[in-house]
C-alpha positions, 0 to 999 in steps of 0.5 A: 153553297156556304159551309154554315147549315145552322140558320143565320138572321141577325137577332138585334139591331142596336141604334143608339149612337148618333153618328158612326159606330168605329168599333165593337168589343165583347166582354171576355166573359159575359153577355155584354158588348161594347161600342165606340163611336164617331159621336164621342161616346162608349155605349153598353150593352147586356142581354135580357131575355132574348134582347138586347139593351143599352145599360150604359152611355159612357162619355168624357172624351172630346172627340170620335172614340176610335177603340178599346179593349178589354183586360183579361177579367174584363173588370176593366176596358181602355179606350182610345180618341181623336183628342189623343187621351186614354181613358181606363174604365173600371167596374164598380158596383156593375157599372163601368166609371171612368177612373183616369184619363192618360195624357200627354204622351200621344201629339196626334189621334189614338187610333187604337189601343189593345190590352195584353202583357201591357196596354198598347196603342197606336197613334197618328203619330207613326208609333207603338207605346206601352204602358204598365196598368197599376190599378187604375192608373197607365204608366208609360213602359216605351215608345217605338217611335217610326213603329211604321212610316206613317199612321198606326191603325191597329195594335193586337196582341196574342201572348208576348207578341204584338201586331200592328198594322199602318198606313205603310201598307204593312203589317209588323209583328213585334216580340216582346223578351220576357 
């Protein structure tokens, strides 16, 4: 017997994407979720009443967006794509717009990206890069290249420390001096 003695059922299903759903992320705050997917858009989802609904269908990438990540506020989300952009999402009047698209700095898919002390991604390319947000705009901080021997598939920071995890069967932590 499991150790869970509250009831568990699921309480909504959520089908609005078309194809594969690759990610999803709760708001730090609020009751809203997130969701990425294979058919090139964000959706978003906020509670009513015991029900959840569909408030917002967000697109400008070109391909399968793989992730994203929430800022600490939560007045602003990243999300990483197969077209190998970044684009950085900002609340205006409670709705998400996106406010710009970064490009250029990764050659291969964005598989994920996760928002701390920088924005970190990591890509197809085998590398780590960090970028500094100034409003709506990410400039680029680093690049770790041969972060891993083969792809990088997830980024994830607690404090100044970052994992990520690759396609080289390892998981790395890396320390980042303050």
């Amino acid at each position: 017997s499991s150790g869970i003695n509250a009831e568990y059922e699921c309480a909504s299903v959520l089908q609005v994407h078309t194809q594969d759903v690759k990610r999803v992320v709760w708001h730090p705050d609020e009751p809203t979720l997130v969701s990425a997917s294979y058919d090139d858009t964000v959706k978003v989802f906020r509670e009513f009443s015991d029900d959840w609904e569909c408030v917002q269908s967000l697109v400008g990438h070109s391909s399968t967006v793989w992730s994203l990540s929430f800022n600490k506020s939560g007045d602003k989300f990243v999300t990483c794509s197969d077209d190998r952009t970044l684009r950085v999402w900002c609340r205006d009047e409670g709705k998400f717009t996106c406010k710009s698209t970064i490009c250029g700095f990764h050659p291969r898919p964005i598989y994920d990206v996760s928002w701390g002390r920088y924005v970190a991604t990591g890509c197809g390319d085998n590398a780590i890069r960090l970028f500094e947000c100034h409003g709506s705009s990410l400039l680029l901080a680093h690049t770790e290249l041969n972060a891993h021997a083969g792809d990088v598939n997830c980024v994830s920071w607690k404090g100044n420390l970052l994992a990520s995890a690759g396609d080289d069967e390892t998981v790395k932590i890396w320390s980042l001096d303050t």
